[in-house]
Every structure is written in C-alpha cells, then in structure tokens.
N, C-alpha and C positions, 0 to 999 in steps of 0.2 A: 725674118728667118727665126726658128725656132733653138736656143740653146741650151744643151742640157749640162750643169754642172755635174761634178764628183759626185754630189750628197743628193742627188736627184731633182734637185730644186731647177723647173724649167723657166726660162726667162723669153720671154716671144716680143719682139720688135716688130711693130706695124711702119712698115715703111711707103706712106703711103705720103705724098706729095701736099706739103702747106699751100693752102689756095692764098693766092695774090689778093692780103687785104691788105691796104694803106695804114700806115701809122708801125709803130715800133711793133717788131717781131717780139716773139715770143721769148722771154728770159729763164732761163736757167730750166723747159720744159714746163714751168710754173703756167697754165691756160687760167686756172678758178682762183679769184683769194676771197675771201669772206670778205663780210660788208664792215661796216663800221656797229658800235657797240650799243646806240642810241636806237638803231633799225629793229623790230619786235620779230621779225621775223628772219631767221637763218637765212642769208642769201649770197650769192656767190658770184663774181662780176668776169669780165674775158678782161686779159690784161693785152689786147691787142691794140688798146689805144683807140677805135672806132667806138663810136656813142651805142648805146646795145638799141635795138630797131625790134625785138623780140623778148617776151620772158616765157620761161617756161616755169611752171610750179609741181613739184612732186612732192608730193605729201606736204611737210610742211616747212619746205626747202622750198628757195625761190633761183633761176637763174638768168643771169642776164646775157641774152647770148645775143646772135647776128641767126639772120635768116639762111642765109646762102648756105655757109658749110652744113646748116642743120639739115636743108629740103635734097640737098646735092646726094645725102646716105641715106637718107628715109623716106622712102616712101606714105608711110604715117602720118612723120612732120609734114610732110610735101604736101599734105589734104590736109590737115588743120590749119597749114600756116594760108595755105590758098583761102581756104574759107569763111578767112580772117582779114583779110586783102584791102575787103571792102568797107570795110569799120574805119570811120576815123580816130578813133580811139587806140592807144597802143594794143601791142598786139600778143595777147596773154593768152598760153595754150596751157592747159590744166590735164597730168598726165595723174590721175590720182592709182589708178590700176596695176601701173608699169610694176611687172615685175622685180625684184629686188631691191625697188624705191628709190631714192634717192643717190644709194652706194653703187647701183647699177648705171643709172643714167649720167653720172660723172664720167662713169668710165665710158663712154657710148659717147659724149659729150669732146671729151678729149680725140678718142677716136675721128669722131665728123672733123675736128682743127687738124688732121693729121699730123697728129701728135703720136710721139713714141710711145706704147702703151707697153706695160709690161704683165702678159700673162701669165698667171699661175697656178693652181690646182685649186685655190682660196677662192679665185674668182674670176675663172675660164666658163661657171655656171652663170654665174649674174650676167655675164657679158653673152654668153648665149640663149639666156631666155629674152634679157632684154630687146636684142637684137631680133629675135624672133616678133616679139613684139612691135617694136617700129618699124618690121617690114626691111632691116638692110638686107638685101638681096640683091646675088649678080646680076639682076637684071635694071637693078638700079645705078650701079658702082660696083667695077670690077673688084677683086676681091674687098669684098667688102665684109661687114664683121661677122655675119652667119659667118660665111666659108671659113675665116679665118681663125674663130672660137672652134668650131666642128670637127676643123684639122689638126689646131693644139688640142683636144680634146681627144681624137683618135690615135693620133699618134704618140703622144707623153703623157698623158694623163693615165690612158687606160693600162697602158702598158706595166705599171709600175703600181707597186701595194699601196705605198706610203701616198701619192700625189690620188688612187682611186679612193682610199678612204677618207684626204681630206677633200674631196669634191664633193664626198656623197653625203659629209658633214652639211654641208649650206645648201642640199637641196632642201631641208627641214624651211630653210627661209622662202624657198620658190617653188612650193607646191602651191596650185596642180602642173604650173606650166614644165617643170623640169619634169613630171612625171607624162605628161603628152608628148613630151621631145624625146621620149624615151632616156633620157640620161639617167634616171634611180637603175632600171632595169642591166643597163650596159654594163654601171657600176658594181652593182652587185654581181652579175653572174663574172663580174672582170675575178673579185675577189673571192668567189666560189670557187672560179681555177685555180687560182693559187692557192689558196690555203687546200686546197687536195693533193699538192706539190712540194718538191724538194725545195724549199727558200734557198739552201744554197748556191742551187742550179743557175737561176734568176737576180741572185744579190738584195733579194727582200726578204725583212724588213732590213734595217742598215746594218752591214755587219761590222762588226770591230777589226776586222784588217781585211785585207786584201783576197784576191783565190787565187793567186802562186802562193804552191808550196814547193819547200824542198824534199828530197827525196828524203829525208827525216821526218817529214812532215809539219816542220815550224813552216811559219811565214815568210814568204820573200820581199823585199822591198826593195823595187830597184836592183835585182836580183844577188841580193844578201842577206842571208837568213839572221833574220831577228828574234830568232830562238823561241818566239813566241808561237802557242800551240794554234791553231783553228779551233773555235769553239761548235761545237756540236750541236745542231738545233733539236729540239725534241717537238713535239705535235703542239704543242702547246703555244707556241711562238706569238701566234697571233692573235691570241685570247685580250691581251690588255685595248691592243691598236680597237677590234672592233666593238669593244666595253664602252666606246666613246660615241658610237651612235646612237641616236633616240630610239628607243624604245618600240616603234612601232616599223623603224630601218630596219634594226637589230633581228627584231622578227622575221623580215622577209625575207633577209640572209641567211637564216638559219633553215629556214623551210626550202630555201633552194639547196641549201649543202645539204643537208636531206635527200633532197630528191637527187644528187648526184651522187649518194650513195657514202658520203665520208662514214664513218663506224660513230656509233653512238656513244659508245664512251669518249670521244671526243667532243660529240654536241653539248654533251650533260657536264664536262668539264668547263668546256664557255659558256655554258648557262650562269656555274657556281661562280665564276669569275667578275660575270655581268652583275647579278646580284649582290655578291659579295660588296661591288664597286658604289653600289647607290642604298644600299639596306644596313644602316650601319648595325644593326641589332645582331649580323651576322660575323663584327667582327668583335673578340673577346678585345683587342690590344686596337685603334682608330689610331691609321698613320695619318698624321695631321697633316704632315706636307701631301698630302694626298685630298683631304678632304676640303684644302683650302682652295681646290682647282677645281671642287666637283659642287656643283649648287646641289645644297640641300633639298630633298623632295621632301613636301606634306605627311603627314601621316597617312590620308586619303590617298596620296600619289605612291605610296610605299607599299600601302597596302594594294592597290593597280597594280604594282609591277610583282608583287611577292605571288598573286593568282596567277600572271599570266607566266610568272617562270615554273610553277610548277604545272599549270596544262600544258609546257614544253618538253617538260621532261621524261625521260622514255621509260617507259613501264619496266621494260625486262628487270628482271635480277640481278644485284650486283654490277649493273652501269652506273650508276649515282652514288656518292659518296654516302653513307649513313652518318656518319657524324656531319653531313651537309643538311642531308634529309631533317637529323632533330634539331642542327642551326634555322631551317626552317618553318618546323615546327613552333620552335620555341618563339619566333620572331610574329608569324601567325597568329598564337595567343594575342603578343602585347597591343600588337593591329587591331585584336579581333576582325581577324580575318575571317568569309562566312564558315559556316558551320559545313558545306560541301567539301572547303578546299579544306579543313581541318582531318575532316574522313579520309580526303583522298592521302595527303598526308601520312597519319597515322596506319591506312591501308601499303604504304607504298613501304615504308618504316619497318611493319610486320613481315613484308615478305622476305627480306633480309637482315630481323634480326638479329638471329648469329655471328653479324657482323660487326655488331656494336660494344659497345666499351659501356663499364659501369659507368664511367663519368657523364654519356649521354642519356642514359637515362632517370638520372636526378634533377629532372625538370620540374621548375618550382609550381606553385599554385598561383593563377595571377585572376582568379576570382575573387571577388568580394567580401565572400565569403571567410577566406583563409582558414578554412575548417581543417587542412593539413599542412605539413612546411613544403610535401614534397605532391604533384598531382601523380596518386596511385592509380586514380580511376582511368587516367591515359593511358597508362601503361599496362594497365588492365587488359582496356581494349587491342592496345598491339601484340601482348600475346596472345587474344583470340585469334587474332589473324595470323599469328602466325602457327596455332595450331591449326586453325582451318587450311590455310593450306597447305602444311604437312599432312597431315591425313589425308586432302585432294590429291598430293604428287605421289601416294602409297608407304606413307607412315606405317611402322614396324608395329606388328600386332604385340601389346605385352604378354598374351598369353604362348607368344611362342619367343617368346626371346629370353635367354635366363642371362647374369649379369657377366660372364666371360662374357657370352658374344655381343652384348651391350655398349663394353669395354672396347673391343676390337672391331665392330661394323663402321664401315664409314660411310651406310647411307644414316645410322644414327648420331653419326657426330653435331649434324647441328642442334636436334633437340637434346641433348645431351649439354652442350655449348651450352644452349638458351636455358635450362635448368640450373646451372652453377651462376648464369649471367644474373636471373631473379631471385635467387638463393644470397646472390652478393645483393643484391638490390633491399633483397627486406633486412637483410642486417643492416644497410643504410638506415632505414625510414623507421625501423623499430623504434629508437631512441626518442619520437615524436610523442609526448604524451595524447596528442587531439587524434591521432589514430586509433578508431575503433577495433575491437577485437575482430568482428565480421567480414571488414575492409583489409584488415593482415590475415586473415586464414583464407576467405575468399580468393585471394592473389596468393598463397602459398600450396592450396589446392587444385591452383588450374593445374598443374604441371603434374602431365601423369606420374603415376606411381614407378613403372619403369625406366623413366626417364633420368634418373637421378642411381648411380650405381653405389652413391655413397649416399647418407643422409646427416655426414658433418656440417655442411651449409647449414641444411636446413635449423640443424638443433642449435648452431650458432645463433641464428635470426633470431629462434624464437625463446631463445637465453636472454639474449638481447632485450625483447619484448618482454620479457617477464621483470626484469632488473628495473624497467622504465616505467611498468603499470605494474607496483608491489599490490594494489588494490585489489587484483584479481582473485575471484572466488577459485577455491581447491577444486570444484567442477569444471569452471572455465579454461583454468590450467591442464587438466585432464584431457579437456574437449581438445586445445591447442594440440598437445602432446601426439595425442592418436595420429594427426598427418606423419609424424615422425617415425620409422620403423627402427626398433632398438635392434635388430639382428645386423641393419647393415650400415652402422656405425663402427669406425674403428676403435681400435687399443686406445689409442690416445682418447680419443670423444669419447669411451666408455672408463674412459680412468675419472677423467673430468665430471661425469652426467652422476655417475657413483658417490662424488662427495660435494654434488651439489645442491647446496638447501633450496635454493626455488624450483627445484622439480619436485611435482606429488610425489610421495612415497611411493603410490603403485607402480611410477616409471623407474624409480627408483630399482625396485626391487627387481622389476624385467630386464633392465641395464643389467644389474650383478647378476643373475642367472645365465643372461646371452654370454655376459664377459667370459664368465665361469668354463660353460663350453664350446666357447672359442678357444682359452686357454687349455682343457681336458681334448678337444681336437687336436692341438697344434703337438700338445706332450704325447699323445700316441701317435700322432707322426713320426714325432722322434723317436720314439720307443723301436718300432718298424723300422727305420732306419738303420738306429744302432743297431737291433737284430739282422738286420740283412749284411749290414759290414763286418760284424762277428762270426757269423755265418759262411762269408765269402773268405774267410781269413785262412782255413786248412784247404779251401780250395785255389785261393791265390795261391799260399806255399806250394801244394801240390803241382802244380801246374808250369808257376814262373819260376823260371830258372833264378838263382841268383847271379844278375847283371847287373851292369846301372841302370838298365833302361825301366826292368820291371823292380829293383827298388827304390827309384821316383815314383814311378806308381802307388807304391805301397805307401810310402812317405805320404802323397797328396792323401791317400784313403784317410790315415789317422789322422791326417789335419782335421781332416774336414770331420771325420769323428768327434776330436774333440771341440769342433768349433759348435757341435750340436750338443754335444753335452753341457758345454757352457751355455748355451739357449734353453737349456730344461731345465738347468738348476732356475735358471730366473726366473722360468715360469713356476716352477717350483715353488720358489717363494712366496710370488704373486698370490698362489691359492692360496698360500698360509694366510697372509696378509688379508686378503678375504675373508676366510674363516675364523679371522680372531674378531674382522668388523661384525660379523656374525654375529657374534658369542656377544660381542660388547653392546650390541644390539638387542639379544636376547637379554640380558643382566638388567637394562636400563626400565625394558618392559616389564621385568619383575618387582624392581624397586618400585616404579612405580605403583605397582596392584599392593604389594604392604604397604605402600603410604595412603593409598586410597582404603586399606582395611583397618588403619589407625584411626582416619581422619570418622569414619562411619563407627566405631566403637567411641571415640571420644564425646560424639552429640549424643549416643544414645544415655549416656552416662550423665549429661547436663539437663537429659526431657525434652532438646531438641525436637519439636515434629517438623520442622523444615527444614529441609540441607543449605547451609552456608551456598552462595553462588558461583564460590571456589570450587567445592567440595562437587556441583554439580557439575561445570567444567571439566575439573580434572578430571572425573569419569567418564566424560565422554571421549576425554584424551586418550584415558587407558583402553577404553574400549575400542577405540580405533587402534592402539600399537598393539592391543590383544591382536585385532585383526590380521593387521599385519604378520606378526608375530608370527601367526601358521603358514605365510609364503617362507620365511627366511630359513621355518623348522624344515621348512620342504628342501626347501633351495642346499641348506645342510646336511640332511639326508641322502639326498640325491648324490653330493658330492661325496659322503664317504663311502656310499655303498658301489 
C-alpha cells in the first residue's frame, strides 16, 4: 500500500510474500552487504544464509544472488539464467545495459526477495524502467514491479509539484528508456498544469501553514487561530523548483507552457531565474550557500546555455527585464559568445531602451584592444536600433513638432527618454582621455536634433570632454560645439557657458546674446503684465463693490504685482551685469591694440626687421579679440537700442 505523509513524501510498501528459502531469514530488511575490502571489485552477497548458485554483474557491481527468487519476477532473468543451465561452470549473467545500473537493479533485486521496498519520487523511475527492462510483468507475477512502480507513479507522483519535479530530475540518468515509457512527457505536462494554477488550491509547492483560516484570515491550527497571516503566492513561485532541471528538460517545459498559453512575461521571468542560477557573470553579489549546491559549468557550457536562453526569450517589447538583457549582454562578451547572438542581443536591447538606467549602459571594453574604458561602439549600435525602430512605429517628424508639444506628446516620451539617457551617458565616458573626438560626436549626433527639448545635457558632456582633452584645437572645439544649440539652453547652463573659459569665444558670445534676449523677452512680459494690472485697477474699482470678497481679490492682484516686479528688478540687474562684462571685455581688447602699437614702435626704433615671436603672437591675439570685439559692439548695440 501506498502512504502519503504531511510533507508529501510518499512511502510504498511491497508486500509481496518471502519465498520459502532454508537458512536464516532475513535481518533487520538488510538482503545486500558488501563484500570484504581485499575483493577488486564492488560486490554484494544475500544474507539469507544459502551458498549464492547465481551472479549477476552490472557495470562494475557484482551480485551474488539465488536463482529462484530472480527467474520467479523476470522474465529476462528466466532466459539468461535458462540459458546458462547447461554450463558447468558457475552461472554469471552480465546485465551491462540495464537501465539505471546498478542503483536500479538493487532495488529490482530486493523486490524479487520480497522484501519491503520503499518507493519514492527519487526512484519510483529507476524501479520502472528497470523493471521494464527485465520484463516484470503480470503475466509473469502477479502484481509485480511494472504495475506496482506505474501505480506509485500515477497516483503520488504525478499528482503532486514537488514529487513531479524530483522524478523528472533522474530521468537525465535514464534516457532514452524513461523517454519510450513516456515518463519525461507525463512529467512535464503534470507540471505545465500546475504552474498555470492557483498553488494554493493544490498545497504546491509547500506552504508554510495550513488552508484553514479564520474569519480574520490568520491560520487556524487545530482550529485556534495562530494569528499568523497566509502568505500570498505570486507567479513566480515555481521559478527556483524548475531552475533545477537540466537544461535540455528545462527546455521542453518551457515550450510546453508555451504552447498552453501561460503569458510571456512570466516565461521570460523563469528564463532570468534559470540563467541567473548557472551564469554567475549575471549575478553582481554570488550567494555562496547557493553555488555550493550548484556544479559549476565550463565556460564552453555557460556559453551553451547563455545562446540558448536568449533564443528562448520572447521578442515582444517590454516582456524581458532590460537590466536582464545588458546582464546578458555583458556576460556574452566575457564568453565571447558568437557574433549572431551578440546582434540579437543588442537588437532586443534597442527595442526597449527607454527602459534602461544609466548604470546599464556603462558596459566596459573586454577587447584586447582597451582602446576605451567604456564600449561606445555598443551602444552606438543600440541606439541605431532603437532609432530604426521608432521611425518604423511612426516616429514624430521634427519638422512639425515645436518644443511645447515635444514637452507634452507621450508618443515622444521615449525618444525623449533615450536623448537625456545618452546625454547622461557621454557625461559618463567623457572623462576617458583614449576616447576620440569622432567616437563622442558621432554618438552625440545620432540623437535627432528634436529629440532633446533642452540641450543642458548635452553642453554638460561636452564640458566634460573638453576639461579631459585640454589638447583640443579652437576648430575642433568649434566643430564639438555646433551639435549644441545655445537658444535652448537654460538660465542656469547660459549663466555657466558665459564664464566659461574652454568654450570658443564664438559660442561664447551666442550664449550672451541668446541669454540677453531671453532675459529682454521675459522683462517685457513683465512690462505687459504690470500694464495690464494697472490698467484693470480703475476698472476693478469701478466695478467691485467694496466687500471682502472682492478685496481678496484685489489683495492677491498686488501680490502677484509685486511678486513680478521683484523678478524684473533681477533681471534688471542681470543685463547690467552683462553690459559691464561687455565693456570689460571691450577695455581689455583695447589695451591690448596699444600694447601691440608700443611693442611695433619699440623694434622700429632698435632697426629691428623681424618681429620678436611675441610680438607676432600677440597680434594674432589681438587680431582675433579685434574680431570678436565687433559681435560684443553688436551684442551692445542691439541691447541699448
């Protein structure tokens, strides 16, 4: 009879009848003991007392058994041992094929002594393929071990999560025979049902108390509530339990729960989990009480399983984690995994961008080469892809979008997103001196021009970049510059770009002119304002009664008056503040021009006919802030007039 404990653990007792052999019974269940220590070969003897008349050898196990009980169950035995009969020689039957080896045939062994056999989820399969193997069949001995494995196996095994996934653990040992007896296929679709199911309903996997609850909903025990809550399962439940199957089980569970329809983001969750469990490249922090239970795979074997979890993984958008995606990116590389699944990767990466955090895209360089700290060229490629496919899903045309509705569209939030995400990115990677100019503006110019409503990122990055490669030519800097548009840069970023020496001059001077009428913008706002609230002032009077209600009214108007008057004086100021850097500006370029007409009166006076190498320098200095010198006249003009 078959018993099933609390904890699921089934125990199955053969009770099949000890055949009448002479000499002492059987002690304490004990049938096998091993041989003595001098014998070269593992061998195991019947402790019934009868001289053994039979050996059987499986692999490289030997056993010394009796004829009878063995030919009485099998069928198999019953034609080897026959056809053995006529040998005078003892009578050695060599099973090297058997199923499950040696750990099978003990128990198959025990069984023929009728002996208590105790089945369980561990090895209710060894006992039935073996079984299949030597042929125990009803028509040999009534129940005999087919029926009897077949039945545990129907009825406790499949029924229950925890006993189906350890059964479908050790078919790995008994392939192909568990896979002809149909056992992998029963097992798996056993656990396809369930995991498409309430665990609770079922009591799988093990829960931590009981399913009475009280009408509070704590646990009941022996119906007294134990104040303790029910814990809640979420989808995820049974993501560890099936972590534990090989690799190519794993697989064919998955393609079944598939095909019966579970939602994807739950496949692509047990994907991350399975992977997670054998790829340690994917975990930042390696729980070691974890990895001391899990055999390490090869590099080769790591790199096998890292391909075949992402040809599992489900294309859609946003079912796979992105920070899972560049854990397996980055794991990829150190593999070198081939150059397909790298693409498919990086393609799958780009489609959900948006989704990703600066942190994952500072994935380092792991060529040879180390020609940068950080691989741009990757992330190059994943924002092509992910501009390719926003312009394929109907990407906003920049000629018809102005920067309100930029601000406010939320089919342009995610290129929007992805603009400020690579924006932060090259402020990251600036700081690298082995980063070429080509390689930072290239990757600062993929990102349309619309895309970006502000361009403080940007001029951030490429501050950055400039502080890090001081070597850079006054053209090169120029050339950076232009991706930058100084109109839509804020107060702050134009206060900063104004008195900063590594920007050209010329961006310099576009900074204070845009500042300028921003600020000349924002003062005749207010101008208009205050006119319109002075304006409405004989017409408020006129109109509102004196109550309370309409002198609240009145009240909030002059607040808010004077709260704009106070915002004009500052800007007020600000121009000042401008206009003196102006002046102070104009003054230095003059100085300069009389020191350069000192220095040219001084040689002529000594017979000089070559100019000092100073003297040529410095003129070319002045003659550049001469240059200058007629934006800033402009930029002053404009302002006073």
């Amino acid at each position: 009879m078959a018993e099933v404990g609390g904890n699921h653990r089934a125990t199955y007792y053969c009770t099949n009848v000890v055949h009448n052999l002479a000499g002492p019974k059987v002690a304490g269940g004990e049938l096998l003991i091993p041989s003595s220590s001098h014998n070269p070969l593992p061998v195991r003897f019947s402790t019934t007392g009868l001289p053994s008349d039979v050996t059987v050898e499986v692999g490289e196990m030997s056993f010394h058994l009796h004829k009878f009980p063995l030919l009485s169950k099998s069928r198999l035995l019953e034609k080897l041992i026959s056809d053995k009969s006529g040998e005078e020689e003892s009578c050695i039957i060599k099973l090297s094929d058997i199923p499950g080896g040696s750990k099978a045939f003990e128990l198959v062994a025990k069984f023929c002594y009728g002996m208590k056999i105790e089945l369980t989820a561990s090895n209710v399969v060894y006992a039935r393929c073996a079984s299949e193997y030597l042929q125990m069949t009803e028509e040999v001995a009534e129940r005999n071990l087919i029926s009897e494995s077949e039945l545990f196996l129907n009825q406790v095994v499949l029924r229950s999560w925890k006993d189906s996934v350890r059964a479908l653990q050790t078919c790995d040992d008994l392939l192909p025979c568990a896979e002809d007896l149909n056992i992998v296929t029963r097992c798996i679709d056993s656990l396809a049902v369930k995991a498409c199911m309430d665990p609770d309903l079922f009591g799988w996997p093990m829960m931590e108390h009981g399913s009475m609850q009280s009408p509070g909903g704590s646990v009941l025990w022996n119906g007294i509530s134990t104040g303790a809550r029910p814990t809640s399962r979420s989808t995820d439940w049974w993501y560890e339990d099936v972590s534990s199957l090989s690799l190519p089980l794993y697989k064919r569970l998955i393609s079944v729960m598939e095909s019966r329809g579970i939602r994807e983001e739950i496949i692509a969750g047990s994907l991350a989990s399975y992977a997670k469990r054998y790829l340690p490249g994917l975990n930042k922090r390696h729980n070691a009480a974890l990895m001391t239970h899990i055999s390490v795979l090869s590099e080769d074997e790591q790199r096998g399983l890292l391909e075949e979890i992402e040809s599992f993984l489900p294309i859609q958008k946003g079912v796979t984690s992105t920070k899972f995606l560049f854990g397996l990116l980055r794991t990829a590389m150190i593999l070198k995994a081939s150059p397909e699944h790298l693409a498919n990767l990086e393609r799958r990466i780009g489609m959900q961008l948006d989704e990703a955090s600066l942190e994952d895209l500072l994935l380092p360089t792991f060529s040879y080469s180390m020609e940068t700290l950080y691989d741009v060229d990757c992330i190059h490629r994943i924002l092509k892809h992910f501009l390719a496919m926003d312009l394929a899903t109907g990407g906003a045309s920049p000629g018809l979008i102005d920067d309100e509705q930029l601000m406010g569209s939320p089919s342009l939030t995610p290129i929007t997103t992805v603009a400020k995400l690579i924006d932060g990115y090259l402020a990251e990677v600036a700081p690298d001196v082995n980063l070429k100019l080509p390689k930072f503006q290239s990757l600062a110019e993929a990102i349309p021009e619309y895309a970006r409503p502000l361009d403080d990122g940007l001029y951030r990055a490429i501050d950055i970049y400039f502080k890090a490669h001081p070597w850079l030519s006054e053209s090169e800097r120029e050339q950076l510059c232009r991706l930058m548009d100084c109109q839509k840069l804020s107060l702050e970023a134009c206060t900063h770009a104004a008195q900063n020496e590594r920007l050209p001059l010329r961006v310099v001077v576009q900074v204070l002119f845009f500042e300028q009428l921003q600020l000349r913008t924002s003062i005749a706002g207010c101008f208009l304002v205050s006119d319109n609230l002075d304006g409405s002032r004989p017409l408020r009077s006129g109109l509102v009664a004196p109550s309370e209600g309409g002198g609240g009214g009145w009240a909030t108007a002059v607040r808010e008056n004077q709260v704009l008057k106070v915002g004009m004086d500052h800007m007020r100021m600000r121009v000042s503040e401008l206009e003196r850097e102006c002046s102070t500006m104009r003054e230095e370029i003059e100085r300069l021009s009389r020191l350069r007409n000192g220095w040219s009166g001084f040689s002529k006076k000594l017979g000089f006919r070559v100019k000092p190498q100073i003297c040529s320098t410095q003129e070319d200095s002045v003659s550049e802030h001469q240059s200058r010198s007629g934006k800033i006249e402009a930029i002053s003009k404009a302002h006073k007039s």
